[in-house]
N, CA, C and O atoms as a Tinker XYZ file with bonds, in Angstrom:
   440  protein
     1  N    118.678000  -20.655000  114.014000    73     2
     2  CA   119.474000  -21.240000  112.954000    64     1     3
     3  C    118.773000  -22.468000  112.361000    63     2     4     5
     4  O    119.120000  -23.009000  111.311000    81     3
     5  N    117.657000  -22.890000  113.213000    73     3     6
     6  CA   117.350000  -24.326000  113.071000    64     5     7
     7  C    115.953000  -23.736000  111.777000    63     6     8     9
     8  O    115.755000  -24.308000  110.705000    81     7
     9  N    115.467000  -22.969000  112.088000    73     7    10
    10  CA   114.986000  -22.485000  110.842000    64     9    11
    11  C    115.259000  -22.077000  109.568000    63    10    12    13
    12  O    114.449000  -22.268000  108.661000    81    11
    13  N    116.442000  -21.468000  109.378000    73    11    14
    14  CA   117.006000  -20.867000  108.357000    64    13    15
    15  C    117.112000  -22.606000  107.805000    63    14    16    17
    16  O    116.489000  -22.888000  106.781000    81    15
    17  N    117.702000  -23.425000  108.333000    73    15    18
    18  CA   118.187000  -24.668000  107.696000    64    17    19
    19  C    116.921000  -25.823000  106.833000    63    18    20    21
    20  O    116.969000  -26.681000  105.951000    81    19
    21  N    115.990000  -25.279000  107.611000    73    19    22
    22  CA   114.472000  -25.850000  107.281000    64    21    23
    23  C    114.322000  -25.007000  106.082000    63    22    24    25
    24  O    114.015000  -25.705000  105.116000    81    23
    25  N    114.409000  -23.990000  105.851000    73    23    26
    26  CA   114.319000  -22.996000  104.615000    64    25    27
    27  C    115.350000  -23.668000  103.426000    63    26    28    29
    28  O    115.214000  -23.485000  102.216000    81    27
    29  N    116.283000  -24.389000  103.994000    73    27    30
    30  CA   116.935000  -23.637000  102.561000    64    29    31
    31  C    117.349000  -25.661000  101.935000    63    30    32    33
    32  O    118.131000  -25.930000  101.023000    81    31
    33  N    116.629000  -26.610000  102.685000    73    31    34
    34  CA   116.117000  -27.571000  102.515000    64    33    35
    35  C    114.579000  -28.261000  101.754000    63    34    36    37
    36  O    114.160000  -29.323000  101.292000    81    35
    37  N    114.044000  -26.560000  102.054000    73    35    38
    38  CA   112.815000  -26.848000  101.534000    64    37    39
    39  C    112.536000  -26.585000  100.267000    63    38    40    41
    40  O    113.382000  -25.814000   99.813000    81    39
    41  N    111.442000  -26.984000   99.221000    73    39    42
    42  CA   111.280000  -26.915000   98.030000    64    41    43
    43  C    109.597000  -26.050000   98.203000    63    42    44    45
    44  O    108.692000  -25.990000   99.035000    81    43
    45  N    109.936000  -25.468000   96.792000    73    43    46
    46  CA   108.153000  -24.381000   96.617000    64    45    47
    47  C    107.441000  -25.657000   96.796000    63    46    48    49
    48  O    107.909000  -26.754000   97.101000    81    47
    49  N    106.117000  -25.284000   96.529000    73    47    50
    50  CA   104.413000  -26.112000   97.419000    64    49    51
    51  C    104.141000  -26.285000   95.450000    63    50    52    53
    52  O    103.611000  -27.214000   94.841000    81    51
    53  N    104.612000  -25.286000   95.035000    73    51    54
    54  CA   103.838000  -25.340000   93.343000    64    53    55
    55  C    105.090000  -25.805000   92.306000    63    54    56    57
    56  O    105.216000  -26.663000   91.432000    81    55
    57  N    105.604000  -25.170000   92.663000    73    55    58
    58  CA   107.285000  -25.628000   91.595000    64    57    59
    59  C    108.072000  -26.740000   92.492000    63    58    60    61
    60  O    109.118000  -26.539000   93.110000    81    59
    61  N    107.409000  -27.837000   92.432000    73    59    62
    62  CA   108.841000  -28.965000   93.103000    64    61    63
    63  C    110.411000  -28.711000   92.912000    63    62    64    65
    64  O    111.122000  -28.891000   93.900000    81    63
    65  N    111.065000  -28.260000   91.573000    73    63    66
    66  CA   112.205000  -28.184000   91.539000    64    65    67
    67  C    112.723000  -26.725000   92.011000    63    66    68    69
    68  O    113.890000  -26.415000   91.769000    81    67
    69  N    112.095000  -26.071000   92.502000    73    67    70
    70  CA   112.625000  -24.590000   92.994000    64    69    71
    71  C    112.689000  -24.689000   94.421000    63    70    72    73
    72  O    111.904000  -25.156000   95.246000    81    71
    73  N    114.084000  -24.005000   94.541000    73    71    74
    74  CA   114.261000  -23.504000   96.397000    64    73    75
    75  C    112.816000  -22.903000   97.173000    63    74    76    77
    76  O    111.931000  -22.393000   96.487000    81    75
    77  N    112.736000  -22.981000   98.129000    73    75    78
    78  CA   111.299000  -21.680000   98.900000    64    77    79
    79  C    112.688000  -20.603000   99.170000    63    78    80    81
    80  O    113.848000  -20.744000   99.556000    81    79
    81  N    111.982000  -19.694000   98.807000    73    79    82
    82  CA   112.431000  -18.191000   99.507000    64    81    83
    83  C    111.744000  -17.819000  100.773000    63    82    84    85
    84  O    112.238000  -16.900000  101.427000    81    83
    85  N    110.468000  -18.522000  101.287000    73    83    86
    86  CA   109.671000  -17.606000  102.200000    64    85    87
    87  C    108.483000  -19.122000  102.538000    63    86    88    89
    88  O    108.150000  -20.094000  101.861000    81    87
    89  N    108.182000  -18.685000  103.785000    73    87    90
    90  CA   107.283000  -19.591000  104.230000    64    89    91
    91  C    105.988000  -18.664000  104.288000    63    90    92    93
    92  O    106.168000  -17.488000  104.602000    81    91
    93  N    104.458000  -19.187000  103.959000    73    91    94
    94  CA   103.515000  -18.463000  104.134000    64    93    95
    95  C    103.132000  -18.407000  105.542000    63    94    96    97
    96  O    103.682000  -19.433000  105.940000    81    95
    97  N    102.507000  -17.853000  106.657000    73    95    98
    98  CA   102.471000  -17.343000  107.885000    64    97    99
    99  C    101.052000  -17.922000  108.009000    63    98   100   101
   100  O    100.663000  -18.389000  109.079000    81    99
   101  N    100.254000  -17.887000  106.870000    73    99   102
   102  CA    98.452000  -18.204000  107.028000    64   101   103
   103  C     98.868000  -19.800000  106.462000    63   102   104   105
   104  O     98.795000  -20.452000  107.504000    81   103
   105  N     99.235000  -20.692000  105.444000    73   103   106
   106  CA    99.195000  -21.996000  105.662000    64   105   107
   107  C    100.120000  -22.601000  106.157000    63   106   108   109
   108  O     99.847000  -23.745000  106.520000    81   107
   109  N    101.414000  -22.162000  106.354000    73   107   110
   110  CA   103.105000  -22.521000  106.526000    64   109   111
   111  C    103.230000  -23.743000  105.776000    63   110   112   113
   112  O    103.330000  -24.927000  106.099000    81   111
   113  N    103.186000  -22.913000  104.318000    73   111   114
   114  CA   103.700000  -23.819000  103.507000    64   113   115
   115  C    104.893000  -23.174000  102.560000    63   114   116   117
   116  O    104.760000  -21.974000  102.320000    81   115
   117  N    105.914000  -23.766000  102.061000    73   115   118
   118  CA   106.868000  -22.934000  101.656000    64   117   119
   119  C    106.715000  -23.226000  100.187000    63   118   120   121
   120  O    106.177000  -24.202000   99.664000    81   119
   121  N    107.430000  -21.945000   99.498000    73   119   122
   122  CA   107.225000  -20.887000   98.402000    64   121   123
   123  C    108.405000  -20.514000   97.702000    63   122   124   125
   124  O    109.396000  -20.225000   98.374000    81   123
   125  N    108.471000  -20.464000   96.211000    73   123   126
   126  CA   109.300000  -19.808000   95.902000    64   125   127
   127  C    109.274000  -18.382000   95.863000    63   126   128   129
   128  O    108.293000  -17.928000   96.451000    81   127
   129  N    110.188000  -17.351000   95.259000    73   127   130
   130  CA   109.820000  -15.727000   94.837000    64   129   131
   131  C    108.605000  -15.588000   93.785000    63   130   132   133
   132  O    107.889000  -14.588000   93.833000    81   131
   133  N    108.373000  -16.636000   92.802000    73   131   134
   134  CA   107.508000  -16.462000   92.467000    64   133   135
   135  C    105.735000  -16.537000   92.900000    63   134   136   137
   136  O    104.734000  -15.864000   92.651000    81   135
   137  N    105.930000  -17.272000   93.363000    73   135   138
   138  CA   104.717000  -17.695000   94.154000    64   137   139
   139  C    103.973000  -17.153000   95.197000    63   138   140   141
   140  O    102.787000  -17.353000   95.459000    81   139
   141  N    104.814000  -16.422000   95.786000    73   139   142
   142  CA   104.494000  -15.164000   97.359000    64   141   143
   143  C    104.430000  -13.672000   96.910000    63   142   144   145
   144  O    104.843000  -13.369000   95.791000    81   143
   145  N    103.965000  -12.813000   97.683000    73   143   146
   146  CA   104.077000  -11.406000   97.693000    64   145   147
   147  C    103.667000  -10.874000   98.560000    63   146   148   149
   148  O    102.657000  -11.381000   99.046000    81   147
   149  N    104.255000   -9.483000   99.270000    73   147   150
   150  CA   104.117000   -8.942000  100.273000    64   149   151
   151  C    102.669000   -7.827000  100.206000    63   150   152   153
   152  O    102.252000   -6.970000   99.428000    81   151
   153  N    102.259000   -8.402000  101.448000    73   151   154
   154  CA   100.666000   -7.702000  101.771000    64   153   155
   155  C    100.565000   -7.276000  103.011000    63   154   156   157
   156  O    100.489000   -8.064000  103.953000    81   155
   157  N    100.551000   -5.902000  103.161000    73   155   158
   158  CA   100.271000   -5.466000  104.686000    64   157   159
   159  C    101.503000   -6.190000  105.862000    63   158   160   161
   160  O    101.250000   -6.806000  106.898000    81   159
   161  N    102.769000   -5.883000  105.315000    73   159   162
   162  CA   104.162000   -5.735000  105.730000    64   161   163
   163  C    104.495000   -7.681000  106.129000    63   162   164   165
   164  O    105.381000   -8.162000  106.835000    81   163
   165  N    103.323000   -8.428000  105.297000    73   163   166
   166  CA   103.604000   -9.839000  105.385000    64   165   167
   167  C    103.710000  -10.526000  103.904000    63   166   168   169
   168  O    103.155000  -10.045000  102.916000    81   167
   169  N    104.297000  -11.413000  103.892000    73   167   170
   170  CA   104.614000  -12.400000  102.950000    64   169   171
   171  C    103.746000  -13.779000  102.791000    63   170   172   173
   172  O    103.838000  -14.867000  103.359000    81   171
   173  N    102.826000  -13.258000  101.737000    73   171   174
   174  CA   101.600000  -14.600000  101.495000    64   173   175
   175  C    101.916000  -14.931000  100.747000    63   174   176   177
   176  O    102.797000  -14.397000  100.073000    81   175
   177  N    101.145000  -16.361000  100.401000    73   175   178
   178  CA   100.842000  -16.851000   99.062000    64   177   179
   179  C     99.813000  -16.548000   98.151000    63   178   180   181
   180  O     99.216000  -15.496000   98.380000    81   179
   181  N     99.484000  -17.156000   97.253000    73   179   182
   182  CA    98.870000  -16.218000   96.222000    64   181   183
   183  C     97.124000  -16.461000   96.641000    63   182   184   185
   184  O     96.186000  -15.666000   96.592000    81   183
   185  N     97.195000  -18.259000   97.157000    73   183   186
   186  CA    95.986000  -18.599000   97.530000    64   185   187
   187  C     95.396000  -17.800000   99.037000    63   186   188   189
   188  O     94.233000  -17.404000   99.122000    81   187
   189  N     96.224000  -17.678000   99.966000    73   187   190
   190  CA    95.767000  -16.910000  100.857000    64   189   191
   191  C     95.698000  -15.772000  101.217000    63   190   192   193
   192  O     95.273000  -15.334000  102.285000    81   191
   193  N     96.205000  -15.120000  100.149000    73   191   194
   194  CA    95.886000  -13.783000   99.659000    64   193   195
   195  C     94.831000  -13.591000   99.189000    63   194   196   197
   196  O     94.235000  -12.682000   99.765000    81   195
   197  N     94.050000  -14.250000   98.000000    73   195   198
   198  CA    93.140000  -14.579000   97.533000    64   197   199
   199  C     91.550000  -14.790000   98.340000    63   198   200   201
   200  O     90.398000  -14.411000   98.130000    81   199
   201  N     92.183000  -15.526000   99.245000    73   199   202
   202  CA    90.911000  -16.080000  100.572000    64   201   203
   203  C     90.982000  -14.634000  101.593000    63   202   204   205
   204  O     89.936000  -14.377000  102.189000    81   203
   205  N     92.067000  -13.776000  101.792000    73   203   206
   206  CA    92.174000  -12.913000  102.915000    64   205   207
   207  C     90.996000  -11.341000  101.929000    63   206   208   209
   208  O     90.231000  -10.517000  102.430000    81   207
   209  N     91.482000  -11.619000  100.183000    73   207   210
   210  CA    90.640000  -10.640000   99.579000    64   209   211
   211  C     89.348000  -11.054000   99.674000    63   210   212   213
   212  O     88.435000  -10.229000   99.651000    81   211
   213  N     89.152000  -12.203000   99.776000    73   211   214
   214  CA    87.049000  -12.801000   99.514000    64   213   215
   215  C     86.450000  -11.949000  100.970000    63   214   216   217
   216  O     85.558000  -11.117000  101.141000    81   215
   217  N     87.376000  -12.586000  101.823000    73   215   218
   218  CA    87.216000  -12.290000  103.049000    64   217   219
   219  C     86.451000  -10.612000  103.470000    63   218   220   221
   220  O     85.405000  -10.389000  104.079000    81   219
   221  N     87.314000   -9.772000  102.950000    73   219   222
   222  CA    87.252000   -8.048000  103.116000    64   221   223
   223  C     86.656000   -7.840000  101.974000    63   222   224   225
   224  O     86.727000   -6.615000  101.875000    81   223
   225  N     86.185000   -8.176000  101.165000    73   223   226
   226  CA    85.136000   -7.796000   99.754000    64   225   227
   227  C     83.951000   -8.654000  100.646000    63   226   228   229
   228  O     82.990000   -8.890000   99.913000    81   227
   229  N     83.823000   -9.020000  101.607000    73   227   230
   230  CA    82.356000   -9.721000  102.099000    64   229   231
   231  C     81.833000   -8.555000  103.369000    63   230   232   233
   232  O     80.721000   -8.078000  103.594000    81   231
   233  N     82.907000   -8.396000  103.918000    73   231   234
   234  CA    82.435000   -7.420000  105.192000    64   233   235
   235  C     82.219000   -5.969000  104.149000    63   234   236   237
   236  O     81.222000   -5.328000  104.483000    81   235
   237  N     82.958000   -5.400000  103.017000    73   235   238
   238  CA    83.375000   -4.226000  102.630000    64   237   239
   239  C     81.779000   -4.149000  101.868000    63   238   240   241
   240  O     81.323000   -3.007000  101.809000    81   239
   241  N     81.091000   -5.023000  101.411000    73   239   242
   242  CA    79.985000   -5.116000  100.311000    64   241   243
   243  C     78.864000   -5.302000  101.399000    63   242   244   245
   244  O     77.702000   -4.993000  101.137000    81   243
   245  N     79.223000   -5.809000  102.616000    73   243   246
   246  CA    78.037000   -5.592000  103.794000    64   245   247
   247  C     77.533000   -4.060000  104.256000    63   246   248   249
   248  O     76.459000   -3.459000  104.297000    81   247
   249  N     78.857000   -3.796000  104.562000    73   247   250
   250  CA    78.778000   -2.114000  104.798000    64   249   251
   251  C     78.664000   -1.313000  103.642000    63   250   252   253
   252  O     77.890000   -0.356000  103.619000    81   251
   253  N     79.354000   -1.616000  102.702000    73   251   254
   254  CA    79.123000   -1.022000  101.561000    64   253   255
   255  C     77.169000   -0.700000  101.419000    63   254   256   257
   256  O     76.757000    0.456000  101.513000    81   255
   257  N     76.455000   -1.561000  101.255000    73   255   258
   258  CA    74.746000   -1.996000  101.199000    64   257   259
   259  C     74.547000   -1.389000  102.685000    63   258   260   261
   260  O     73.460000   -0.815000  102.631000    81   259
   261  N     74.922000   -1.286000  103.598000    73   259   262
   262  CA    74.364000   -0.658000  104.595000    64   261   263
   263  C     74.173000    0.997000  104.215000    63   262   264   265
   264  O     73.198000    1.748000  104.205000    81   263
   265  N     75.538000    1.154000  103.925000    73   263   266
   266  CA    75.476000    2.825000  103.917000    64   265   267
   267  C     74.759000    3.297000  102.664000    63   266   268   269
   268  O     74.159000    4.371000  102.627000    81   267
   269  N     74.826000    2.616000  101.832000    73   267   270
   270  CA    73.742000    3.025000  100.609000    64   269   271
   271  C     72.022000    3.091000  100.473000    63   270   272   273
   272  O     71.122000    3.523000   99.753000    81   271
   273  N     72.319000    2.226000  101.887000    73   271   274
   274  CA    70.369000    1.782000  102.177000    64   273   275
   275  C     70.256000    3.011000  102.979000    63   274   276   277
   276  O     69.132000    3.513000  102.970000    81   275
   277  N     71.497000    3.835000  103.927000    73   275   278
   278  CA    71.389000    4.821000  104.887000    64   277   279
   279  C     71.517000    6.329000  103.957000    63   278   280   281
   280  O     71.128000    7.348000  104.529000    81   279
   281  N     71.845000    6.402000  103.101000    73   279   282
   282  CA    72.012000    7.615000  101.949000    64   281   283
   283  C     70.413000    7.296000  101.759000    63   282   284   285
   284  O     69.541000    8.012000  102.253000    81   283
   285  N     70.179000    6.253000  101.063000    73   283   286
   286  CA    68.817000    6.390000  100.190000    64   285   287
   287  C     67.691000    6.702000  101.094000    63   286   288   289
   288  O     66.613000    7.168000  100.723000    81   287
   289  N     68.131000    6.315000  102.706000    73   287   290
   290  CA    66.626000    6.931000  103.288000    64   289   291
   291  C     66.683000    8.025000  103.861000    63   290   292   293
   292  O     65.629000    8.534000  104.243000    81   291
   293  N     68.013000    8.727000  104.093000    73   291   294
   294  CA    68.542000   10.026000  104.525000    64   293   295
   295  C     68.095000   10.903000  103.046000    63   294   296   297
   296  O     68.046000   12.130000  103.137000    81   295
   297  N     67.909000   10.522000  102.263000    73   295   298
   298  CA    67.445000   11.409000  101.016000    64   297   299
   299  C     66.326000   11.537000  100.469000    63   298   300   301
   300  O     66.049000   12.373000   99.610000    81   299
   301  N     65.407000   10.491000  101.055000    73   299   302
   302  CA    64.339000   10.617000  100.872000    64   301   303
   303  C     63.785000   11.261000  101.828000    63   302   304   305
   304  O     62.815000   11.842000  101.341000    81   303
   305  N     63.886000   11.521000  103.136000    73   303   306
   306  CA    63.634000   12.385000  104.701000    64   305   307
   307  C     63.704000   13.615000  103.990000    63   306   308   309
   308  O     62.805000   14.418000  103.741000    81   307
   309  N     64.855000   13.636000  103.716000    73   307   310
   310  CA    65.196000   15.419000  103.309000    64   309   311
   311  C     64.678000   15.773000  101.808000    63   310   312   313
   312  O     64.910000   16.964000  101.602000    81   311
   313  N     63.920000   15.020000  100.439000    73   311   314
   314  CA    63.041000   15.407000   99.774000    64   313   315
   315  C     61.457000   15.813000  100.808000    63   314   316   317
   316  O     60.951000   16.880000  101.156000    81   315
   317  N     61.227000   14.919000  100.939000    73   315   318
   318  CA    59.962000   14.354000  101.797000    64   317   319
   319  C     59.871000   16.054000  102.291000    63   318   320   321
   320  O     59.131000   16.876000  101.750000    81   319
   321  N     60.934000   16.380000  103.594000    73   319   322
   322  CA    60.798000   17.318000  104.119000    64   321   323
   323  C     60.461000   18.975000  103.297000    63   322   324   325
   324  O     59.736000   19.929000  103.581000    81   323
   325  N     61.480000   18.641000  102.103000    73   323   326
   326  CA    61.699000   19.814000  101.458000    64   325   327
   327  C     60.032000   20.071000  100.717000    63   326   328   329
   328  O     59.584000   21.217000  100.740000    81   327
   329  N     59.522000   19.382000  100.333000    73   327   330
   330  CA    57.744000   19.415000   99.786000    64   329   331
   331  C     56.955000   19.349000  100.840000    63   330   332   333
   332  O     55.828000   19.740000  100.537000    81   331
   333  N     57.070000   18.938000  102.255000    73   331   334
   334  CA    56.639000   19.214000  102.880000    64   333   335
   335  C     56.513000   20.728000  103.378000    63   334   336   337
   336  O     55.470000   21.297000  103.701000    81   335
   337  N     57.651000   21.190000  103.368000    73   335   338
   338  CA    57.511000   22.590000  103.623000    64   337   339
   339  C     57.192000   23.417000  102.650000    63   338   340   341
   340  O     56.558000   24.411000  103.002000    81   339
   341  N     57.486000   23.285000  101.327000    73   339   342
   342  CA    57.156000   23.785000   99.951000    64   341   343
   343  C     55.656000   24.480000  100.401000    63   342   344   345
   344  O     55.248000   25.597000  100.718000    81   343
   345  N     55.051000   22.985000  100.211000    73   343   346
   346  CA    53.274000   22.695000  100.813000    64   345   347
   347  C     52.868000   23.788000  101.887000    63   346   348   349
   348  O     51.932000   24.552000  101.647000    81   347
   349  N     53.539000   23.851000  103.004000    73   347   350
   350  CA    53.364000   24.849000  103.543000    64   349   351
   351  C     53.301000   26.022000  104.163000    63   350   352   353
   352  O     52.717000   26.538000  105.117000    81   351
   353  N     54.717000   26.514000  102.659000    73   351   354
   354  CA    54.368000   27.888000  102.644000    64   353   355
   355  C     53.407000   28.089000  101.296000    63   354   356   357
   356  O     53.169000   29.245000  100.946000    81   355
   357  N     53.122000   27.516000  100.905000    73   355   358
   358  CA    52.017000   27.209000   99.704000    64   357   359
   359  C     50.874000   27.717000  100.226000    63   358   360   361
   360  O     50.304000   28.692000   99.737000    81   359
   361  N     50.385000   26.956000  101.461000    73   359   362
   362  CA    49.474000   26.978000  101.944000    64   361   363
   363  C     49.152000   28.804000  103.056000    63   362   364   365
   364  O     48.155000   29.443000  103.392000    81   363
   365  N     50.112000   28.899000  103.172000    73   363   366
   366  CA    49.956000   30.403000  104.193000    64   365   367
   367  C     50.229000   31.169000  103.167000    63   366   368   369
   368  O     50.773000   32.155000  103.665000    81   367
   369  N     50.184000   31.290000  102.160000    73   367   370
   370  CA    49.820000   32.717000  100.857000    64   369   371
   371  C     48.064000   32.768000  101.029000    63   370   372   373
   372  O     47.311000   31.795000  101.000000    81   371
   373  N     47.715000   34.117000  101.200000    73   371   374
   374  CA    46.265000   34.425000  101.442000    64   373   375
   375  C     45.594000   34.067000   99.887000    63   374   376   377
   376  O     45.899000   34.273000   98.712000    81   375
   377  N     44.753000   33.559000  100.466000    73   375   378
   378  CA    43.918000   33.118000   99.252000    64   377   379
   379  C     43.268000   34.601000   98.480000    63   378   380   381
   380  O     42.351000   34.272000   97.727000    81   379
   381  N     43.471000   35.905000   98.477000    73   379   382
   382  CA    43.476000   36.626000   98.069000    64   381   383
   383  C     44.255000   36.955000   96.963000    63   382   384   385
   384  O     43.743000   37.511000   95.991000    81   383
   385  N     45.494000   36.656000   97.008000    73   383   386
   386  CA    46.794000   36.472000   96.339000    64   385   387
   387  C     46.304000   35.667000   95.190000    63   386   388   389
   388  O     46.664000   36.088000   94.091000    81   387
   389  N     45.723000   34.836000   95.200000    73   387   390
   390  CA    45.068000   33.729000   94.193000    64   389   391
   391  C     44.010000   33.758000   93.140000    63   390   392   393
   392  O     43.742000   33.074000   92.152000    81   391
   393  N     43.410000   35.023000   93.848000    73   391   394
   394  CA    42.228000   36.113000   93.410000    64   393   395
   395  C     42.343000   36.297000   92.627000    63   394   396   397
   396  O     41.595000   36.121000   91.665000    81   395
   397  N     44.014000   37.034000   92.734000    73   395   398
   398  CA    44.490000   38.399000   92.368000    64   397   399
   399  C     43.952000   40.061000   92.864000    63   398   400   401
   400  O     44.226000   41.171000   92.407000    81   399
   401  N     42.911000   39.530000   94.213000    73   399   402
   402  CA    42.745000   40.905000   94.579000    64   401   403
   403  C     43.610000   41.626000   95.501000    63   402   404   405
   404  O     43.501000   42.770000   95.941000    81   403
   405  N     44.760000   40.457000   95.768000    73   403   406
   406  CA    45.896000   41.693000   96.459000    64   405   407
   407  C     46.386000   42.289000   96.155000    63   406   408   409
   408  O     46.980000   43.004000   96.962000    81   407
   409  N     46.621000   42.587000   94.176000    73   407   410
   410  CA    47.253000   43.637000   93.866000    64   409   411
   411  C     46.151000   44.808000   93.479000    63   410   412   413
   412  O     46.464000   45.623000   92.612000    81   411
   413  N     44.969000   44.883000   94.070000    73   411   414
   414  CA    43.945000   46.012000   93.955000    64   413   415
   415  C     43.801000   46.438000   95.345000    63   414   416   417
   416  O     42.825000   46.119000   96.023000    81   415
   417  N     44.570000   47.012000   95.689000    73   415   418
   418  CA    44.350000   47.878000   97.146000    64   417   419
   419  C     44.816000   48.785000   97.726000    63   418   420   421
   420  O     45.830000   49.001000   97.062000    81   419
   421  N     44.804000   49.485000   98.502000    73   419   422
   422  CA    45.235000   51.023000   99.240000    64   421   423
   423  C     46.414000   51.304000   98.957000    63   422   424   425
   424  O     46.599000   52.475000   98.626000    81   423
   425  N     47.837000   50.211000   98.982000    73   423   426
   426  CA    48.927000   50.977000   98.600000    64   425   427
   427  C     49.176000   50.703000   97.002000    63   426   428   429
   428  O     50.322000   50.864000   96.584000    81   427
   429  N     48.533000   50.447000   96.434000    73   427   430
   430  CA    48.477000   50.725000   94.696000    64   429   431
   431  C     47.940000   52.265000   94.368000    63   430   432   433
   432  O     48.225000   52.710000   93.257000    81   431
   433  N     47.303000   52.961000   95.128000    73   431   434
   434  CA    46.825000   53.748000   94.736000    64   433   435
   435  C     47.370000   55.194000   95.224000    63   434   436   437
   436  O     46.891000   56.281000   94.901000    81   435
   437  N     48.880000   54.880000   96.384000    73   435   438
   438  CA    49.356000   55.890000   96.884000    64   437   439
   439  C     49.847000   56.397000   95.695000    63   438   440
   440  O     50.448000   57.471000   95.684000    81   439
């Protein structure tokens, strides 16, 4: 009860003349309805909402650059590979073939 009474005594952090509806949980500073909004089943303010987004756009853009550095060399392996093998079945065609004297021979003439 001793809380509710602290609430409804208290004034917003940004609007001096407005009631708080809600205390923030990350600065515990109190808020009107305008000033707060619910994020991940909690009630922030706008600034620590703000700092909780910098926050996960820093780890999300770390990994983000990881996995893009891990695509770009996973794709270059598997070009790399694919001309690699190109090359050598390139290479095991009889150099006859190249001639053109493999199409002059015994079963051309059955």
């Amino acid at each position: 009860m001793k809380d509710m009474n602290d609430l409804l005594l208290q004034k917003c952090y940004n609007h001096k003349s407005r009631e708080a509806a809600a205390r923030c949980p990350e600065c515990s500073r109190f808020f009107c309805r305008e000033c707060i909004t619910e994020h991940d089943d909690r009630v922030l303010c706008t600034e620590c909402l703000a700092s909780l987004n910098k926050k996960s756009e820093s780890y999300s853009t770390l990994f983000s650059n990881i996995y893009y550095v891990c695509r770009f060399l996973s794709g270059s392996v598997i070009i790399w590979l694919m001309f690699y093998y190109i090359g050598v079945i390139l290479l095991s065609i009889p150099s006859s073939f190249h001639e053109g004297t493999i199409w002059s021979g015994s079963w051309m003439d059955r």
